[in-house]
MARLOSE-701714 format. One record per residue: residue number from 0; chain; z, x, y of N, C-alpha, C, O in turn. Coordinates in Angstrom, 2 decimals. Layout:
BEGIN
<NUM, "A", <Z, X, Y>, <Z, X, Y>, <Z, X, Y>, <Z, X, Y>> ...
//
This chain:
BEGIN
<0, "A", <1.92, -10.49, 0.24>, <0.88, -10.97, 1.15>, <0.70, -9.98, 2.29>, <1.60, -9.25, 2.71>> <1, "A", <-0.44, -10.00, 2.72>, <-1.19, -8.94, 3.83>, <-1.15, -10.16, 4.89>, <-1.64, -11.28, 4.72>> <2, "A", <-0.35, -9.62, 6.20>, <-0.71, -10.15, 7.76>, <-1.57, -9.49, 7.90>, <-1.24, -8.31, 7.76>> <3, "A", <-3.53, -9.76, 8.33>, <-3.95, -9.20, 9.42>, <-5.10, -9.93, 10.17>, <-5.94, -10.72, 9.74>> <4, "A", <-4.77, -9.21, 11.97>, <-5.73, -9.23, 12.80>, <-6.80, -8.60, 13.20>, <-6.66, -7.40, 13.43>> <5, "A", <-7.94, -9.11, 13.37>, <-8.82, -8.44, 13.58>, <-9.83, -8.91, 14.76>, <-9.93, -10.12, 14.96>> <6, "A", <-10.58, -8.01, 15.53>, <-11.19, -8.41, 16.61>, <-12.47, -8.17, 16.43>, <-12.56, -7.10, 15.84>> <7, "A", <-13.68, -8.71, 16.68>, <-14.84, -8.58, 16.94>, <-15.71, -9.69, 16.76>, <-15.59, -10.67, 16.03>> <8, "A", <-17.09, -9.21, 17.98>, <-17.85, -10.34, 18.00>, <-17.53, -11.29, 19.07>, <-17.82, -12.49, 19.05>> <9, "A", <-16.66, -10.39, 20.36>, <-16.27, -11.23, 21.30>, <-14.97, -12.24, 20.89>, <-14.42, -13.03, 21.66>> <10, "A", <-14.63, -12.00, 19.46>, <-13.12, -13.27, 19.33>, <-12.28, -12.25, 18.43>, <-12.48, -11.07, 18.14>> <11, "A", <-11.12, -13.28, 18.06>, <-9.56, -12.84, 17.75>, <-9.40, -13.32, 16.20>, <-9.21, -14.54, 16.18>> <12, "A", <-9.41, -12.94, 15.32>, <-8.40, -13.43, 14.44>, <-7.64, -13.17, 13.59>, <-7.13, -12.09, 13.88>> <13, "A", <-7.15, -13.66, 12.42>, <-5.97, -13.62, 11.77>, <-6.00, -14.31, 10.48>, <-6.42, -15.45, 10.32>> <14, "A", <-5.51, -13.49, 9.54>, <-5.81, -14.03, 7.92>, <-4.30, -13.55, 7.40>, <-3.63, -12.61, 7.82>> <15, "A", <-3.91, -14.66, 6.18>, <-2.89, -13.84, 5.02>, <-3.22, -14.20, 4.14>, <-3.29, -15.35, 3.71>> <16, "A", <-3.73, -12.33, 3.30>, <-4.25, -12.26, 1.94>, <-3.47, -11.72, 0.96>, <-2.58, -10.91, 1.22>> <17, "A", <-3.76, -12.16, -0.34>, <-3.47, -10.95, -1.27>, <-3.44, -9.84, -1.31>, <-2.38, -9.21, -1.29>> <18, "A", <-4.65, -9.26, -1.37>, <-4.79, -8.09, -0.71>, <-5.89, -7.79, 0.12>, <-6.46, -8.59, 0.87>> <19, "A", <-6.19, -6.53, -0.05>, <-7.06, -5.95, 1.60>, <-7.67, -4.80, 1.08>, <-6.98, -3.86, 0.69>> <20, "A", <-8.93, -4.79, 1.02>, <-9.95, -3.47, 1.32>, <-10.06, -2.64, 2.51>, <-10.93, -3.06, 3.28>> <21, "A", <-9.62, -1.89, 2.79>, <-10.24, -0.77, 4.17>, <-11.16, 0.17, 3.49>, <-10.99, 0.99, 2.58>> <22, "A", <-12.37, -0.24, 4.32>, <-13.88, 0.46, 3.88>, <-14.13, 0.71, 5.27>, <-14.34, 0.03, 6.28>> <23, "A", <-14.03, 2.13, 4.93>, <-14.32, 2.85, 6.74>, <-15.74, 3.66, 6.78>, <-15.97, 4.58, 7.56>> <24, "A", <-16.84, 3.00, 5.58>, <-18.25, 3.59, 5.75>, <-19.03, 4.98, 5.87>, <-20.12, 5.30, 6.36>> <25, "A", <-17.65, 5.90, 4.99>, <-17.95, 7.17, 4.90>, <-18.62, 7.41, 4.34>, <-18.87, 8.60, 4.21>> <26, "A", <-19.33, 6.45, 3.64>, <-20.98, 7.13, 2.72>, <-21.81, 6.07, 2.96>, <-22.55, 5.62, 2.08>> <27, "A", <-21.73, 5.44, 4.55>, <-23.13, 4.51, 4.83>, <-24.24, 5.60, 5.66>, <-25.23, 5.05, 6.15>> <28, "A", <-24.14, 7.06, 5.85>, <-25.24, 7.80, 5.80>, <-25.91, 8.47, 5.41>, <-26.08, 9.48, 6.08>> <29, "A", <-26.64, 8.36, 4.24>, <-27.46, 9.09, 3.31>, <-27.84, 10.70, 3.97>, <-28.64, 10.95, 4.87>> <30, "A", <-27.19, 11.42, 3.39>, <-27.33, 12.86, 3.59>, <-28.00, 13.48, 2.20>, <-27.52, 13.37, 1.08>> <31, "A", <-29.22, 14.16, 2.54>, <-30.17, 14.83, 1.44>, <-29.49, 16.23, 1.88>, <-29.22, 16.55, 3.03>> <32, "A", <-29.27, 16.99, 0.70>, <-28.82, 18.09, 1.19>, <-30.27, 18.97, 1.41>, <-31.31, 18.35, 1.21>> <33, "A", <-30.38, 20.49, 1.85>, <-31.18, 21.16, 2.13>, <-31.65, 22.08, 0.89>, <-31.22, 23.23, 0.79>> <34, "A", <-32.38, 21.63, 0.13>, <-33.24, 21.76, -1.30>, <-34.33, 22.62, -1.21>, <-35.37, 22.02, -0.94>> <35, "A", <-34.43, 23.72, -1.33>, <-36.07, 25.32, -1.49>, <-37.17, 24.25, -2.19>, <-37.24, 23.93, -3.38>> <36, "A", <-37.81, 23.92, -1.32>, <-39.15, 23.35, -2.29>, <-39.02, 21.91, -1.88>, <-39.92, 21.07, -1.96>> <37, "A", <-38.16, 21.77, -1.56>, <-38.30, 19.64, -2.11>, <-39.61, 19.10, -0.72>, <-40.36, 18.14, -0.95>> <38, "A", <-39.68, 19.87, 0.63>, <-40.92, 19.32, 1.42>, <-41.92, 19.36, 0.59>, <-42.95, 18.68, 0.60>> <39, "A", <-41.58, 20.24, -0.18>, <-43.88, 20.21, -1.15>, <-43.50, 19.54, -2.05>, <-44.28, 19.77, -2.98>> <40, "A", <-42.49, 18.55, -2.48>, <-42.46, 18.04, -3.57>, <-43.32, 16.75, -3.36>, <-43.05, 15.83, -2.58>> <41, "A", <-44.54, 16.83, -4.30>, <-45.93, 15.64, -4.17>, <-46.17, 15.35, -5.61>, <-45.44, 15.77, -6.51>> <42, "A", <-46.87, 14.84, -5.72>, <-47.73, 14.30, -7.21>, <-47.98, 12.62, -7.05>, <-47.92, 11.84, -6.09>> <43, "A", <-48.27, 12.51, -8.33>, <-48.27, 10.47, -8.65>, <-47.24, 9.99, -8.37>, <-46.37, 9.69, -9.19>> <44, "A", <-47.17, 9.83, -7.15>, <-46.18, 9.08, -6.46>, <-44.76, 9.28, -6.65>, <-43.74, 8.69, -6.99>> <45, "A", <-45.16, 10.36, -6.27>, <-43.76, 11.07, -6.13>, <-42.72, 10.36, -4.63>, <-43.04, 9.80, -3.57>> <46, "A", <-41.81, 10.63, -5.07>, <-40.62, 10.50, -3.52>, <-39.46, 11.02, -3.87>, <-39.21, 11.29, -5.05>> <47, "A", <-38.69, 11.21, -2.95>, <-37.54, 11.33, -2.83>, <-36.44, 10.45, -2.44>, <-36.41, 10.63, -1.22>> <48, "A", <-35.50, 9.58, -2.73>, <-34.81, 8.61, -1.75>, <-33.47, 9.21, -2.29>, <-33.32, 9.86, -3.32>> <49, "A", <-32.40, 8.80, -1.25>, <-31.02, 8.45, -1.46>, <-30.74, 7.29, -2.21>, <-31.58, 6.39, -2.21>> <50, "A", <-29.61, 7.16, -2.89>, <-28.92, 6.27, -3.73>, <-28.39, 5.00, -2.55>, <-28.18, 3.83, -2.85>> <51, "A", <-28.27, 5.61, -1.13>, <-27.99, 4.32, -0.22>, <-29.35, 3.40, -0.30>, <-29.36, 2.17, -0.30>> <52, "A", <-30.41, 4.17, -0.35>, <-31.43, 2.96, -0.24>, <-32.21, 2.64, -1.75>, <-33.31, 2.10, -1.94>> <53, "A", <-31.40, 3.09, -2.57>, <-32.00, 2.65, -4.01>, <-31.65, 0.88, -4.52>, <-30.50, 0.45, -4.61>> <54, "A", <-32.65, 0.22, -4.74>, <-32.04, -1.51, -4.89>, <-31.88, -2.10, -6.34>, <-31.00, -2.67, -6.98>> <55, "A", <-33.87, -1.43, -6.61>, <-33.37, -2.21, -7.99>, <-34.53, -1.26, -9.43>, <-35.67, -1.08, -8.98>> <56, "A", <-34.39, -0.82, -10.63>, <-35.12, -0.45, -11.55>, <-36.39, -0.41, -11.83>, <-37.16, 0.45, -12.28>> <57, "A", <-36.48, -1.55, -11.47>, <-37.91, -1.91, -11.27>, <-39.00, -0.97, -10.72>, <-40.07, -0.75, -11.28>> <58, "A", <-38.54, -0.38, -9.44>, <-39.39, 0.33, -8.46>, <-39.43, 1.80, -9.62>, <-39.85, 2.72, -8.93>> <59, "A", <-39.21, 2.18, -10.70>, <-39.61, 3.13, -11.25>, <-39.73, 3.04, -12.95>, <-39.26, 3.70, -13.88>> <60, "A", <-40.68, 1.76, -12.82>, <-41.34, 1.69, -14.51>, <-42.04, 2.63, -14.91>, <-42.83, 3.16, -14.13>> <61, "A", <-41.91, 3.07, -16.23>, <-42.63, 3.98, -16.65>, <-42.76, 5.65, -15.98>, <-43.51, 6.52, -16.41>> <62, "A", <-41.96, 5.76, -15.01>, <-41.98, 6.99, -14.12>, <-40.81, 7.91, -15.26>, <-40.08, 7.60, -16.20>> <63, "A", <-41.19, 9.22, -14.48>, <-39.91, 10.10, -14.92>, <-39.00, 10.51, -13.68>, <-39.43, 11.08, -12.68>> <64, "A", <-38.17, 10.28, -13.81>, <-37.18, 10.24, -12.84>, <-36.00, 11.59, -12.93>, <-35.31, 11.63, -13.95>> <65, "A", <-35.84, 12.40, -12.12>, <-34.29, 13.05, -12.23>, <-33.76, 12.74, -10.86>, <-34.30, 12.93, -9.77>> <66, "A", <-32.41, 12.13, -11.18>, <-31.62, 12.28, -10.31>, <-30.06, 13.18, -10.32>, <-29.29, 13.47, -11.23>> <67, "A", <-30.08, 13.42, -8.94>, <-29.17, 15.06, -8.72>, <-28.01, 14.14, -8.03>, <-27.97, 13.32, -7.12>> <68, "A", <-27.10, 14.71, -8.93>, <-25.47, 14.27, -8.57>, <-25.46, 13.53, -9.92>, <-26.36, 12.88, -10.44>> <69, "A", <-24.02, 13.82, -10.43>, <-23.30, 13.41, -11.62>, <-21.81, 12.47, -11.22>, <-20.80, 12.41, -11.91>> <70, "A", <-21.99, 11.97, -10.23>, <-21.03, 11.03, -9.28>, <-21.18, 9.30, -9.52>, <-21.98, 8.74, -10.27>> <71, "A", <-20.46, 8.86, -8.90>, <-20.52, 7.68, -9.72>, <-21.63, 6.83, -9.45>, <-21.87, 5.89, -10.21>> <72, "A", <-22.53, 7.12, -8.16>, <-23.65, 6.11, -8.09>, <-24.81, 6.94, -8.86>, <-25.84, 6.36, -9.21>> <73, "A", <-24.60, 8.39, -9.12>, <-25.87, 8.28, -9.82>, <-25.89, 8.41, -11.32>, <-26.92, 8.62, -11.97>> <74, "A", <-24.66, 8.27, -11.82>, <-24.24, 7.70, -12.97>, <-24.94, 6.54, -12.93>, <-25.94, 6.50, -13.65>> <75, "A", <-24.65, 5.51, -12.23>, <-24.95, 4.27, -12.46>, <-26.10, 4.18, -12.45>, <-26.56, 3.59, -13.43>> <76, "A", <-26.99, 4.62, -11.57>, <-28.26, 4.39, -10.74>, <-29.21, 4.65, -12.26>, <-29.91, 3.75, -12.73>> <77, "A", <-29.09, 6.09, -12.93>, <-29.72, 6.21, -13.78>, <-29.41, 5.94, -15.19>, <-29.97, 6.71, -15.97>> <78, "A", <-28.63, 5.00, -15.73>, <-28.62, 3.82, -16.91>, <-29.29, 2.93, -16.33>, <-30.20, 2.46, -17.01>> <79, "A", <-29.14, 2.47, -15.13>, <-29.84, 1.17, -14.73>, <-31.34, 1.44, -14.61>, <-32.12, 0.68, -15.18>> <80, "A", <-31.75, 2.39, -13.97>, <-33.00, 3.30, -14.33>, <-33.58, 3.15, -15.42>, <-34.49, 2.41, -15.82>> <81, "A", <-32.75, 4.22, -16.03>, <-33.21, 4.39, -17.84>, <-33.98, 3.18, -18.83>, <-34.75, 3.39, -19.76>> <82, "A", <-33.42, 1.57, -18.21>, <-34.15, 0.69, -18.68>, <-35.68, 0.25, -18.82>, <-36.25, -0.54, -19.56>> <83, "A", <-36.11, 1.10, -17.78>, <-37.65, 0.82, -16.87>, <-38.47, 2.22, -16.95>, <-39.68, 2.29, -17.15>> <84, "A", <-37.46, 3.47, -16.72>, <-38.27, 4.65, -16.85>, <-38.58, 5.01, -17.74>, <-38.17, 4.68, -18.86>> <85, "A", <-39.82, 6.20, -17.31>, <-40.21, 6.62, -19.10>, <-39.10, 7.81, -19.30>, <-38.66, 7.89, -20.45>> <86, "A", <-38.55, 8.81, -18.28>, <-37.65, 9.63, -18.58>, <-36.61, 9.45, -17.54>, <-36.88, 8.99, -16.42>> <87, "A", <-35.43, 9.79, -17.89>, <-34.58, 10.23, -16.80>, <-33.49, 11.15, -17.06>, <-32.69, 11.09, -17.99>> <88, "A", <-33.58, 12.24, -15.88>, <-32.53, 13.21, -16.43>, <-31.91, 13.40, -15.27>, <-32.37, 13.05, -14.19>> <89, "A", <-30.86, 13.95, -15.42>, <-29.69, 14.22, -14.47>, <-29.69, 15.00, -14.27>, <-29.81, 15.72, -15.26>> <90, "A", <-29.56, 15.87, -12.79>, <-28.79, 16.91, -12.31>, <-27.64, 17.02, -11.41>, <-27.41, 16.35, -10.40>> <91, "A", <-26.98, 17.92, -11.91>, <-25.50, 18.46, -11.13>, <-25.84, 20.00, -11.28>, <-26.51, 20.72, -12.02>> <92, "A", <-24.54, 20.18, -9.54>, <-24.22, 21.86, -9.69>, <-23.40, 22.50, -10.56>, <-22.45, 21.72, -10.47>> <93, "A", <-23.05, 23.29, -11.32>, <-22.29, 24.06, -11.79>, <-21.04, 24.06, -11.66>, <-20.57, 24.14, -10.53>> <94, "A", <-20.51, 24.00, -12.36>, <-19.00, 24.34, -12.01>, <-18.42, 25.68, -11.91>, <-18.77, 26.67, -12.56>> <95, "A", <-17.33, 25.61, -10.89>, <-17.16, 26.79, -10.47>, <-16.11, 27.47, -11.22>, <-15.16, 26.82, -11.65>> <96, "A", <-16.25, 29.22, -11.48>, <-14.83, 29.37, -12.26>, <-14.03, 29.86, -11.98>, <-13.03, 29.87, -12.69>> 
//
């Protein structure tokens, strides 16, 4: 069992759990890295978003989609994708040798 206290919201308290998550929100800020070209990137509704603000499949029926990073949300992001889009392909960097 886990003793813990915790404070916020103006009060005090105290739980004993099984166990315990510490999620310290190191990827609650969507960082686009700096991409040659991606400001002129336009067409039929084109965009760009982060995987923090991606919700649900839907928002890209029939589209062709690539998404960049081979990590685990955009693993996920694009099977869940793939159901609704007309294409989707993946990109990653290279590996180094």
């Amino acid at each position: 069992k886990w003793a813990v206290e915790w404070e916020g919201g103006g009060r005090k308290e105290r739980g004993l759990y099984d166990a315990v998550f510490v999620c310290n929100g190191h990827y609650t800020s969507p960082i686009i890295p700096p991409i040659p070209g991606l400001e002129g990137f336009k067409g039929n509704g084109a965009r760009v978003i982060h995987a923090h603000n991606y919700r649900v499949p839907e928002d890209f029926k029939d589209a062709n989609v690539v998404v960049v990073g081979a990590g685990p949300s955009g693993v996920d992001i694009s099977l869940e994708i793939s159901k609704r889009a007309k294409k989707v392909y993946i990109a990653q960097k290279g590996l180094k040798e």
